[in-house]
TORKOL-4160 file (C-alpha; in steps of 0.2 Angstrom, whole numbers, padded with zeros to 4 digits, m for minus):
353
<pt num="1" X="m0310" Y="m0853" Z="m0464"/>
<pt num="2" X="m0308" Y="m0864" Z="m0448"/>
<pt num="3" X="m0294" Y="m0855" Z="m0439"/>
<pt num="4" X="m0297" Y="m0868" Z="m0421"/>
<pt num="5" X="m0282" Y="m0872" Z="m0412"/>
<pt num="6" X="m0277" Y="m0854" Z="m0417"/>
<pt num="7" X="m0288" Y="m0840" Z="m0410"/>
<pt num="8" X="m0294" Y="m0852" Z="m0398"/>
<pt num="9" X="m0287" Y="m0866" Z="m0389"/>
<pt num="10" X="m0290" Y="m0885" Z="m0395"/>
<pt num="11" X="m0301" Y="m0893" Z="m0381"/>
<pt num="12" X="m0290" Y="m0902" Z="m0371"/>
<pt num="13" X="m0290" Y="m0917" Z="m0359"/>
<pt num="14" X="m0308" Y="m0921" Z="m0364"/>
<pt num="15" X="m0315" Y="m0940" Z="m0369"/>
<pt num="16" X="m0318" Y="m0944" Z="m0389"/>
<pt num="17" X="m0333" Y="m0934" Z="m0392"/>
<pt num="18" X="m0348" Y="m0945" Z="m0404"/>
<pt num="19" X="m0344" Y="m0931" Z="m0416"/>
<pt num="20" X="m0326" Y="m0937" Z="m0417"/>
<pt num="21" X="m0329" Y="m0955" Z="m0419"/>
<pt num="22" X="m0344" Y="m0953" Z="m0432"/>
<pt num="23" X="m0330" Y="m0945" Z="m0443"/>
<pt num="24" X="m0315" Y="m0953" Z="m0438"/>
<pt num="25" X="m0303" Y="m0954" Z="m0454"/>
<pt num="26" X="m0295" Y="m0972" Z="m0451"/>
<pt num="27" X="m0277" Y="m0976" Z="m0457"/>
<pt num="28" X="m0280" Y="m0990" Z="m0464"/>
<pt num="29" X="m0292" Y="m0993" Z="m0481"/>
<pt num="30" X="m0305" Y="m1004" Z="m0470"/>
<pt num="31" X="m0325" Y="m0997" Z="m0474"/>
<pt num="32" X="m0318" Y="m0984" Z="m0489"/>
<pt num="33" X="m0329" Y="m0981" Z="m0502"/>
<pt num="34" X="m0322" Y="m0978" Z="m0519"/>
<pt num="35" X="m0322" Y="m0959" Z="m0519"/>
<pt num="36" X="m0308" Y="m0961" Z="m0505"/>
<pt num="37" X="m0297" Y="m0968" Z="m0516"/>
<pt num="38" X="m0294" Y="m0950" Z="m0525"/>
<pt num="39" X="m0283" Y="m0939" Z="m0522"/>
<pt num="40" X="m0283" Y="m0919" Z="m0524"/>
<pt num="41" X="m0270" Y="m0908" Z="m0524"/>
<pt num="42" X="m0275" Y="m0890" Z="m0512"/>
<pt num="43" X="m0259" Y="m0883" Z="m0515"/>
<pt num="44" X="m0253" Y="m0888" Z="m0496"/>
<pt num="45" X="m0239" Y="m0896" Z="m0501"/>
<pt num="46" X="m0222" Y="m0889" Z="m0497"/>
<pt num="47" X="m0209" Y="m0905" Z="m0500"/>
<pt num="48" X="m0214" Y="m0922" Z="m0506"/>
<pt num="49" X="m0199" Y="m0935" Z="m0507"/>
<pt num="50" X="m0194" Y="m0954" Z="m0503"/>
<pt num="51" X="m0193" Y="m0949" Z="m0486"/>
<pt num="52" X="m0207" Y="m0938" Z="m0479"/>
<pt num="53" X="m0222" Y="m0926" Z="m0487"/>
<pt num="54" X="m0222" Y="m0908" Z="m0477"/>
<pt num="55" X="m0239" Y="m0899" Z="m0477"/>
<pt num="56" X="m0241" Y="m0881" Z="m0472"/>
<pt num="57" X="m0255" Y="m0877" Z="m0459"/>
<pt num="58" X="m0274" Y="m0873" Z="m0461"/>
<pt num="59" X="m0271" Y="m0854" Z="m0458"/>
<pt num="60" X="m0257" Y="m0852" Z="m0471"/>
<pt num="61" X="m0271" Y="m0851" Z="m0484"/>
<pt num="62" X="m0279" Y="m0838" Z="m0480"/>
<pt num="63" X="m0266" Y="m0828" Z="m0471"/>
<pt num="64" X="m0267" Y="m0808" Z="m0471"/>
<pt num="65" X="m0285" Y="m0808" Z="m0472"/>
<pt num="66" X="m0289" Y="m0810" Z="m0455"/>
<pt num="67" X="m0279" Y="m0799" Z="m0452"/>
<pt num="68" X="m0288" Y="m0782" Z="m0461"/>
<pt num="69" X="m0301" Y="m0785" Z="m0451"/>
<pt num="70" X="m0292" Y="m0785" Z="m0432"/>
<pt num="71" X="m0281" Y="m0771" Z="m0438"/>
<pt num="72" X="m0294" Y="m0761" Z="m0442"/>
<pt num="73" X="m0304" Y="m0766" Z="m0425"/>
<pt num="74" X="m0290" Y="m0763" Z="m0415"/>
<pt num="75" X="m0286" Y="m0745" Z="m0421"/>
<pt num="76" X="m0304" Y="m0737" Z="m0424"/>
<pt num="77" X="m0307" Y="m0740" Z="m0406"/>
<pt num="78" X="m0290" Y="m0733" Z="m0400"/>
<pt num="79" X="m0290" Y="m0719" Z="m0411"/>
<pt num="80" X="m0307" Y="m0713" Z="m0408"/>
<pt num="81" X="m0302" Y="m0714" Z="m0388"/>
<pt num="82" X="m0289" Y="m0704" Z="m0390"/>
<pt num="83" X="m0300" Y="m0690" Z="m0404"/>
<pt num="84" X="m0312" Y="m0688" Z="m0388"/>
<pt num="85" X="m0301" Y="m0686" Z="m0376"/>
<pt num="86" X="m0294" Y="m0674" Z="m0386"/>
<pt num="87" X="m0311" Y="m0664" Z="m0388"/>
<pt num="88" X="m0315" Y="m0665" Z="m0372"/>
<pt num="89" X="m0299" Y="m0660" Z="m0364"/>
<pt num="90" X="m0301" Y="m0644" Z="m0378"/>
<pt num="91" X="m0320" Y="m0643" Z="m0370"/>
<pt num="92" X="m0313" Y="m0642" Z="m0351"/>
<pt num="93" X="m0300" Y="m0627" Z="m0355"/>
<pt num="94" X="m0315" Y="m0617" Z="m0361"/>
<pt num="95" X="m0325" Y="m0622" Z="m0347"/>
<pt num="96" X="m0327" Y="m0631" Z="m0330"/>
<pt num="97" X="m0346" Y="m0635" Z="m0336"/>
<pt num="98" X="m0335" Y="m0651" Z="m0344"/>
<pt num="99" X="m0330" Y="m0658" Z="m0330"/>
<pt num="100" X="m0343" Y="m0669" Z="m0324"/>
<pt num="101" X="m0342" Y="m0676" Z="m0344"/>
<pt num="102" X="m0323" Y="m0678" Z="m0344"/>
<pt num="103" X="m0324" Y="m0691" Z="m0328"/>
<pt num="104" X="m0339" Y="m0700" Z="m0335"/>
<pt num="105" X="m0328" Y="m0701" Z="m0351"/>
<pt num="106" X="m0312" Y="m0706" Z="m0341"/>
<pt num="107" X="m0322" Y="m0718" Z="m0330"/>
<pt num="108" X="m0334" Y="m0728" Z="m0345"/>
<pt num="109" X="m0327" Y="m0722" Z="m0364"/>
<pt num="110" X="m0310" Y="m0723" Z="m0363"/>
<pt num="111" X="m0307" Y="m0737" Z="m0354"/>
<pt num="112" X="m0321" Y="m0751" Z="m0364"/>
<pt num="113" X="m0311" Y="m0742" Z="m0382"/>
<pt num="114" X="m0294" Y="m0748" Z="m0375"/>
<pt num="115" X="m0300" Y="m0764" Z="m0369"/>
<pt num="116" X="m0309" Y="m0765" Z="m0387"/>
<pt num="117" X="m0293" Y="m0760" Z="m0395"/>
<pt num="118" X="m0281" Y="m0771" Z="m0383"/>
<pt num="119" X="m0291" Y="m0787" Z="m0388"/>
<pt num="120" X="m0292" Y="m0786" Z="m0407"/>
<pt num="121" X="m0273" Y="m0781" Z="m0406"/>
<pt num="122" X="m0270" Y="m0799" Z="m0396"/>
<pt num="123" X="m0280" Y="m0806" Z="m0410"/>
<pt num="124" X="m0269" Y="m0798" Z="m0423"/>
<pt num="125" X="m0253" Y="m0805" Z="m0413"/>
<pt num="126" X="m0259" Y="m0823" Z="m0416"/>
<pt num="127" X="m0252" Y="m0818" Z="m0435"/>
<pt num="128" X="m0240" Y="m0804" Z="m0432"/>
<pt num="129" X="m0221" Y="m0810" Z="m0424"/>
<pt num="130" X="m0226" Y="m0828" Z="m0423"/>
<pt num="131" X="m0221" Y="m0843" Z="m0436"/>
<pt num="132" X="m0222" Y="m0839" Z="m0455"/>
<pt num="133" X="m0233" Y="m0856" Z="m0455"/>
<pt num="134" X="m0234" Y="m0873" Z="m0446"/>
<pt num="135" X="m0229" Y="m0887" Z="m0455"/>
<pt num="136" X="m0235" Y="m0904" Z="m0451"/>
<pt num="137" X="m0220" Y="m0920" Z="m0457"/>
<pt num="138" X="m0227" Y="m0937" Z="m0464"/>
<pt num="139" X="m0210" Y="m0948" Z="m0465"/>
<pt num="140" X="m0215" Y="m0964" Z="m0475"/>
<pt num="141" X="m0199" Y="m0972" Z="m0469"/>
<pt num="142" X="m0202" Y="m0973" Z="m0451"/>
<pt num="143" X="m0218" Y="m0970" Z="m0452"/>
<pt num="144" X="m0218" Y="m0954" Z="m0437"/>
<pt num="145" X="m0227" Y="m0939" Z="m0440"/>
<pt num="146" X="m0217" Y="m0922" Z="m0436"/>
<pt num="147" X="m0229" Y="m0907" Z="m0430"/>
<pt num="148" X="m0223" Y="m0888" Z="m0427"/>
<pt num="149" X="m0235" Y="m0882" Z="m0413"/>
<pt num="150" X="m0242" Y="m0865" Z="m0415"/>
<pt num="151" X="m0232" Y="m0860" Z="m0399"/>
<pt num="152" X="m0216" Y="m0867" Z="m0408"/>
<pt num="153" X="m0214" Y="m0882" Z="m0400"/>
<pt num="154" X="m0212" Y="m0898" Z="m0411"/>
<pt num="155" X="m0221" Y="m0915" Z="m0406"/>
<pt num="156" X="m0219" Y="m0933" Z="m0413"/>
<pt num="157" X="m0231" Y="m0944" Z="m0413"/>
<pt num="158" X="m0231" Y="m0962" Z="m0421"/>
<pt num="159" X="m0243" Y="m0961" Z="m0439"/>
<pt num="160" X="m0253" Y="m0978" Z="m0432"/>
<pt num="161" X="m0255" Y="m0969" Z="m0413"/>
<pt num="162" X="m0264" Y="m0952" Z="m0420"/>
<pt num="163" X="m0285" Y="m0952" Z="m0422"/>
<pt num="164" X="m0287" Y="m0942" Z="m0436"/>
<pt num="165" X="m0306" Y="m0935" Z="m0439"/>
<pt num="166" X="m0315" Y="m0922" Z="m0445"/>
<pt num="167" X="m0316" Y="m0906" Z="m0436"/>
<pt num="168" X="m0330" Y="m0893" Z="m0439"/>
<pt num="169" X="m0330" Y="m0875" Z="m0436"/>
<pt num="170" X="m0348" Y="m0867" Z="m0435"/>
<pt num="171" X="m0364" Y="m0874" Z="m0433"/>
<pt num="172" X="m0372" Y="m0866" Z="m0449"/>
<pt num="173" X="m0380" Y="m0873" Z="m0466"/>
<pt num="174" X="m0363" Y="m0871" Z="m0472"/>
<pt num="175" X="m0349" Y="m0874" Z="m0458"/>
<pt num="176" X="m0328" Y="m0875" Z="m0462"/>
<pt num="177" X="m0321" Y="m0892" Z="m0459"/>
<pt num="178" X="m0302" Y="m0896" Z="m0455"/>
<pt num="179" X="m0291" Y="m0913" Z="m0453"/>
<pt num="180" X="m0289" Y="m0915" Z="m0435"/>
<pt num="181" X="m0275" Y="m0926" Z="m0426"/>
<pt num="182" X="m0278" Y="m0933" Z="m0408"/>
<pt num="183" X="m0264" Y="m0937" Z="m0399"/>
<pt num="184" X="m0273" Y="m0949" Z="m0387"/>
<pt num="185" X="m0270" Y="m0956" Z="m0370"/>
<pt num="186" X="m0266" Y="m0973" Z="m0363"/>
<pt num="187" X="m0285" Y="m0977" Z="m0361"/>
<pt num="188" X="m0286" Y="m0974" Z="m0382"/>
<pt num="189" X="m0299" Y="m0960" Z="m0378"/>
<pt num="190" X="m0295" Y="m0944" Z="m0368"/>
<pt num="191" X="m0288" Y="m0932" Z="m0380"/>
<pt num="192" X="m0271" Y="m0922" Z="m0373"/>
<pt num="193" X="m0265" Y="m0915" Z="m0388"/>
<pt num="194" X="m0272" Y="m0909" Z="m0406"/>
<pt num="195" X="m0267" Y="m0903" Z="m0422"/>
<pt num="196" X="m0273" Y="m0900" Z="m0440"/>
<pt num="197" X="m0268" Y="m0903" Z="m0455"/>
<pt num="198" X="m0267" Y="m0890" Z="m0468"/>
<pt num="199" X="m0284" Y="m0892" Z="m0476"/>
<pt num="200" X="m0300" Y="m0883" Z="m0473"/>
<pt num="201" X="m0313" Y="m0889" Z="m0484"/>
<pt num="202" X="m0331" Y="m0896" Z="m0486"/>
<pt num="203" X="m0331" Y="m0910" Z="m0478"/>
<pt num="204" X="m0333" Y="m0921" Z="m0493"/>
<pt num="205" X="m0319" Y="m0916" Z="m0501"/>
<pt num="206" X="m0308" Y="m0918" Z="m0486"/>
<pt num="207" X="m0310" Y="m0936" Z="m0491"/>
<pt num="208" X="m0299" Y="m0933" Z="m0505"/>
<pt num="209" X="m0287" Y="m0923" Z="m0496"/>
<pt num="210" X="m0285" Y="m0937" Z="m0483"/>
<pt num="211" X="m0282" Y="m0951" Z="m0497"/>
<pt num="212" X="m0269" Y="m0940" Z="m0503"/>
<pt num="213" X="m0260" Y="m0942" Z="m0486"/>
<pt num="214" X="m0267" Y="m0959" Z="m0483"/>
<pt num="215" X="m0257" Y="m0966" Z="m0499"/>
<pt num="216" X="m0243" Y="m0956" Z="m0497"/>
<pt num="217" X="m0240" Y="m0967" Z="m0479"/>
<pt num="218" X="m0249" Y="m0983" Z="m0483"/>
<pt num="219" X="m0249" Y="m0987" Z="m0502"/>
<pt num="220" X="m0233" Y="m0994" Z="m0511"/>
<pt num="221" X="m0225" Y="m0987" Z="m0525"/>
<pt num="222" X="m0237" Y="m0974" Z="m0528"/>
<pt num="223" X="m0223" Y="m0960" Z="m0525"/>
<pt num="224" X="m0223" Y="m0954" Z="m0545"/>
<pt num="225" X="m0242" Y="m0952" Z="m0544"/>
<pt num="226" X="m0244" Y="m0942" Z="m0530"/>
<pt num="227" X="m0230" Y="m0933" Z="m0536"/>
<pt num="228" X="m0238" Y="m0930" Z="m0554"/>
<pt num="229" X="m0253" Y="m0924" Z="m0545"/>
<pt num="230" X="m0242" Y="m0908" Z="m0537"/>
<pt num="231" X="m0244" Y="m0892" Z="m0545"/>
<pt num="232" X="m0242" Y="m0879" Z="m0535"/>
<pt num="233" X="m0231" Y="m0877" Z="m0518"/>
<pt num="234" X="m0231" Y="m0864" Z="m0506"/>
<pt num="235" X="m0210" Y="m0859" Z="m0507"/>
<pt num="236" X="m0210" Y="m0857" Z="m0489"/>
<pt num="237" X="m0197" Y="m0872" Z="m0484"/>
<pt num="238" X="m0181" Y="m0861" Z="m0478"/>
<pt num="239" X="m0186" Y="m0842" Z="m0483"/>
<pt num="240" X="m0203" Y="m0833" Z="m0481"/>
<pt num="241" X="m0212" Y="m0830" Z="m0497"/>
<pt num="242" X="m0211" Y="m0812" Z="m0504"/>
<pt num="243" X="m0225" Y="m0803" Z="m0511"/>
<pt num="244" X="m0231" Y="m0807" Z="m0525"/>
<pt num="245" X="m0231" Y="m0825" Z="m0522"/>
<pt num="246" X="m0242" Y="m0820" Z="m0507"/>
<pt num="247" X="m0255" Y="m0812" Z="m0516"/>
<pt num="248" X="m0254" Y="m0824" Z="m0530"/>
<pt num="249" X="m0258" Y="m0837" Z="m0516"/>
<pt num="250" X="m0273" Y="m0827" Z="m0511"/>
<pt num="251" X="m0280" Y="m0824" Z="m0529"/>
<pt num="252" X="m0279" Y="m0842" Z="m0536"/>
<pt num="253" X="m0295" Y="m0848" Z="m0544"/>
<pt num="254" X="m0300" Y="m0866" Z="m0552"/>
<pt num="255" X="m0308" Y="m0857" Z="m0566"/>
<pt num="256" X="m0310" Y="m0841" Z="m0575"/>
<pt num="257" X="m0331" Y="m0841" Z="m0569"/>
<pt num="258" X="m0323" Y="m0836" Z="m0555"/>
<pt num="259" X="m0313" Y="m0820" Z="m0559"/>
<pt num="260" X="m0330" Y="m0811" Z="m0557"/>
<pt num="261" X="m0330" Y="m0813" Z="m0539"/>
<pt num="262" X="m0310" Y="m0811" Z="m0539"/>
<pt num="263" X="m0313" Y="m0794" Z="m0545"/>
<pt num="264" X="m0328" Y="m0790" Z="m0532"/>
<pt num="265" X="m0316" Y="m0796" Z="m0518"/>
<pt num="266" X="m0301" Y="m0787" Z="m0526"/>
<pt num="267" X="m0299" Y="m0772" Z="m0514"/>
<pt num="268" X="m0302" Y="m0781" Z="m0497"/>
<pt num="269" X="m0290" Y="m0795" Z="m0506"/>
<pt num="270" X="m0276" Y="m0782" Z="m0509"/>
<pt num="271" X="m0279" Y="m0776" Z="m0490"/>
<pt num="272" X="m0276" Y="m0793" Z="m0487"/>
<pt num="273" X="m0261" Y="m0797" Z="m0497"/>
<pt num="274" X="m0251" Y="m0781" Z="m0488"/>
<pt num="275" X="m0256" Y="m0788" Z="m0469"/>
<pt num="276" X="m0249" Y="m0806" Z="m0475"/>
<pt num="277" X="m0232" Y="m0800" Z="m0481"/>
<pt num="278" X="m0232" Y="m0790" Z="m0465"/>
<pt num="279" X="m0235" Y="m0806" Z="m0455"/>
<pt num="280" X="m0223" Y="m0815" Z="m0466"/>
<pt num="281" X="m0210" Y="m0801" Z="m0462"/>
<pt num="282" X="m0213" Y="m0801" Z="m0445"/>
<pt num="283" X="m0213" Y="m0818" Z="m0443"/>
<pt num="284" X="m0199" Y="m0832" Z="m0440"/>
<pt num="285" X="m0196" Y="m0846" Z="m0450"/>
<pt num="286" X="m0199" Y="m0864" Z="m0442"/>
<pt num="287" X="m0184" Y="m0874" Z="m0439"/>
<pt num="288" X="m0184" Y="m0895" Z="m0436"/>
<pt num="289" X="m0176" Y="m0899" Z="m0421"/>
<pt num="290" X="m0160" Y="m0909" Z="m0426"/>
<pt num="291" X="m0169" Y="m0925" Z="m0422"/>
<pt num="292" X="m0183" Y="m0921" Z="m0434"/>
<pt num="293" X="m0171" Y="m0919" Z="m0448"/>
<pt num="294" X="m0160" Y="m0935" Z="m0441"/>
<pt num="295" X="m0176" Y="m0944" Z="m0445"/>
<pt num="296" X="m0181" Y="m0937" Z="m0462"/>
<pt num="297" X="m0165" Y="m0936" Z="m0469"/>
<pt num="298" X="m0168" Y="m0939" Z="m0488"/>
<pt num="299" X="m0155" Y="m0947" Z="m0499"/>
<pt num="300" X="m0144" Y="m0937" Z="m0512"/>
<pt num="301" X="m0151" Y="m0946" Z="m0526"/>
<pt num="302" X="m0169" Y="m0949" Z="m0523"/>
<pt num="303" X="m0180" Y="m0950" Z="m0540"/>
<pt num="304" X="m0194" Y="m0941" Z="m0529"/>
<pt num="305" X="m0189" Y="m0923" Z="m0526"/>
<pt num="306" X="m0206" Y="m0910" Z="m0529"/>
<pt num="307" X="m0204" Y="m0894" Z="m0520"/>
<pt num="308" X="m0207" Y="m0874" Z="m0525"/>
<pt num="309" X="m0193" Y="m0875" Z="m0537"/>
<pt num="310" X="m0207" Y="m0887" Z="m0549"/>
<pt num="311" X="m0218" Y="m0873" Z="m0548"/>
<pt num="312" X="m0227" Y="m0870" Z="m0563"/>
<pt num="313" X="m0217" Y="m0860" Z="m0574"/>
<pt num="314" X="m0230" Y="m0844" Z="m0579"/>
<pt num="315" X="m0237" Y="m0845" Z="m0561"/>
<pt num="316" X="m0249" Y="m0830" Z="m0564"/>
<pt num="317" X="m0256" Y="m0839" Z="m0578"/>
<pt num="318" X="m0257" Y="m0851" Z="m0567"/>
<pt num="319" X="m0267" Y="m0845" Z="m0552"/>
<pt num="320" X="m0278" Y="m0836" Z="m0563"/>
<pt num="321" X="m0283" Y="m0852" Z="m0574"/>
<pt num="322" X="m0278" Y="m0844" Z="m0588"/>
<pt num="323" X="m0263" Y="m0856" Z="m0595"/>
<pt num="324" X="m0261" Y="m0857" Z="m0614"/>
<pt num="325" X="m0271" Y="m0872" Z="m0621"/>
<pt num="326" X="m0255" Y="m0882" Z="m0622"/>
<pt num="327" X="m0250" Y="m0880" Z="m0604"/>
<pt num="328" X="m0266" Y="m0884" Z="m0599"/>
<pt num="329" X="m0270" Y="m0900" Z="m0608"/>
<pt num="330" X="m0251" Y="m0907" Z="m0604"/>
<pt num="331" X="m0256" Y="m0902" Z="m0583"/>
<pt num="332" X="m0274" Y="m0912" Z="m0584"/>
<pt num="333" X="m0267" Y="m0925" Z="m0594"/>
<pt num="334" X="m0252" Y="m0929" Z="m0578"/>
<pt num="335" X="m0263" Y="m0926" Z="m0566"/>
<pt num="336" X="m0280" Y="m0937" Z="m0573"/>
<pt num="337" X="m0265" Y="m0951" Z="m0577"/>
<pt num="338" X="m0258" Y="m0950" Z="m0563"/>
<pt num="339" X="m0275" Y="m0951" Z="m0551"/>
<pt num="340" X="m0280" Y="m0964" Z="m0562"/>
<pt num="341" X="m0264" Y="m0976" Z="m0559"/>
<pt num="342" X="m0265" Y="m0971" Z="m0539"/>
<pt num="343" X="m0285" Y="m0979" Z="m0540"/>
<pt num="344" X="m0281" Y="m0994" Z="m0548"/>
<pt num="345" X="m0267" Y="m0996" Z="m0533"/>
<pt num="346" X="m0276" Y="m0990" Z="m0519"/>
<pt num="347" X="m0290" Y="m1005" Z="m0526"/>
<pt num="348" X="m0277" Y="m1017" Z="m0525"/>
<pt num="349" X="m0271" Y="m1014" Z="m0509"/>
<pt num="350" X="m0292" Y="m1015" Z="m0503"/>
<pt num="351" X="m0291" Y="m1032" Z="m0512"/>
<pt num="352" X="m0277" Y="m1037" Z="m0502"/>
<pt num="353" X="m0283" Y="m1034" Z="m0485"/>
């Protein structure tokens, strides 16, 4: 998972690095190729109407599972400080022979545990008593894009002004890759600001992910299609999700070939599923500032209205790519139609340019 911008800072005030430019992700449809013109659904997609698209963050995905891990980091060290100090204080009440041990311990032992402990308990802060996610505004209409910062300040930005590109985390044969936004100064190249969207990916298929916001801002009536291609959304838009929708979230597959490794990962995946409804009970719940919602105010009677509420209606059938036959064929059949009809538009607008 690429969790930059989160467990550490974006790299700020810095000139377009080559990296940056090589996989710049342009607004327009100049240079695409035709596997831009697809669109996939990553279940990201909290609201989608006539007037803005609202995306939940690269972390919300896997959220909790980080989490196992710096718990359980942050106490062993603390607890095993404190199981020491406990034997040797036992040791020195027996004995004076103790004490030359007992300062060594309080001098070197106890304070690198806390320190250990101290540091993976700020790591598990960055998801406990923070935001319940970080959603990211596309408004069609005025064509601004809304951001809700990780330290819970909102920016906007104009959708033409942002350089989006690729951003990688790791260096490995297999690295995660992320949308990235640069807010950009008045030279066009010194980065002062940076956000993501909520995709973390190969970075082939974040191609697809980025035509799906690409035609939601730039292609004409293509509103029914993207719409048709929704399935799932994260019901996180005024209330935190409960429980089981968390750990639904967490086991979704794309196939039952992968229920093997959903059953091998099942004990660290329940771990997780109980440190994401913590950080979602711990957590508050993004507002728009009242000149956010000025802006994307959305009509009583728009015909595009997708949100949880269209969620699939067996949702554990659902996640577990199990749906009866029937369900199954009627969902490909929407979504290959609809991917379809938003090709053939997306080709006309290239045609047109």
């Amino acid at each position: 998972m690429n969790y930059s911008g989160l467990y550490s800072p974006f790299i700020l005030n810095r000139s377009l690095s080559e990296e940056d430019i090589k996989y710049h992700l342009k607004q327009d449809f100049t240079g695409m190729g035709s596997s831009d013109s697809l669109a996939l659904d990553d279940a990201v997609v909290i609201k989608i109407n006539s007037t803005y698209l609202e995306l939940v963050d690269k972390y919300y995905n896997d959220r909790g599972m980080p989490d196992v891990f710096a718990f359980i980091l942050s106490l062993a060290p603390f607890m095993s400080a404190i199981f020491v100090a406990y034997q040797f204080i036992l040791e020195l009440v027996k004995t004076t022979s103790s004490l030359a041990t007992l300062i060594l311990y309080a001098l070197f032992f106890f304070p690198i545990s806390m320190a250990m402990a101290i540091f993976f308990c700020r790591l598990l802060r960055k998801s406990w008593f923070t935001w319940t996610h970080y959603p990211v505004r596309f408004n069609r209409k005025t064509k601004m894009v809304h951001v809700f910062k990780v330290d819970g300040t909102i920016i906007s930005v104009p959708w033409r002004e942002v350089f989006f590109t690729r951003g990688r985390a790791g260096r490995g044969a297999m690295p995660e890759w992320s949308i990235d936004g640069h807010i950009l100064a008045d030279d066009k190249q010194t980065v002062i600001d940076t956000f993501s969207l909520g995709f973390s990916n190969t970075r082939r298929e974040l191609v697809k992910n980025w035509a799906f916001v690409r035609s939601y801002m730039e292609v004409d009536d293509c509103l029914n299609e993207l719409a048709d291609i929704i399935a799932l959304c994260p019901p996180v838009a005024d209330k935190k999700e409960s429980y089981i929708f968390g750990l639904q979230y967490l086991l979704r597959v794309e196939s039952r070939i992968e229920w093997v490794f959903r059953i091998i990962l099942s004990p660290l995946i329940l771990l997780g599923s109980v440190a994401r409804f913590v950080a979602m009970r711990t957590s508050k719940i993004p507002r728009w500032s009242q000149d956010v919602e000025a802006d994307c105010r959305v009509e009583a009677d728009d015909p595009v209205n997708v949100s949880a509420a269209n969620n699939p209606k067996h949702l554990w059938r659902y996640v577990l790519a199990n749906q009866s036959l029937d369900e199954y064929n009627a969902l490909y059949q929407r979504q290959s139609q609809a991917m379809y009809r938003l090709w053939e538009k997306v080709q006309a607008k290239v045609r047109r340019q």
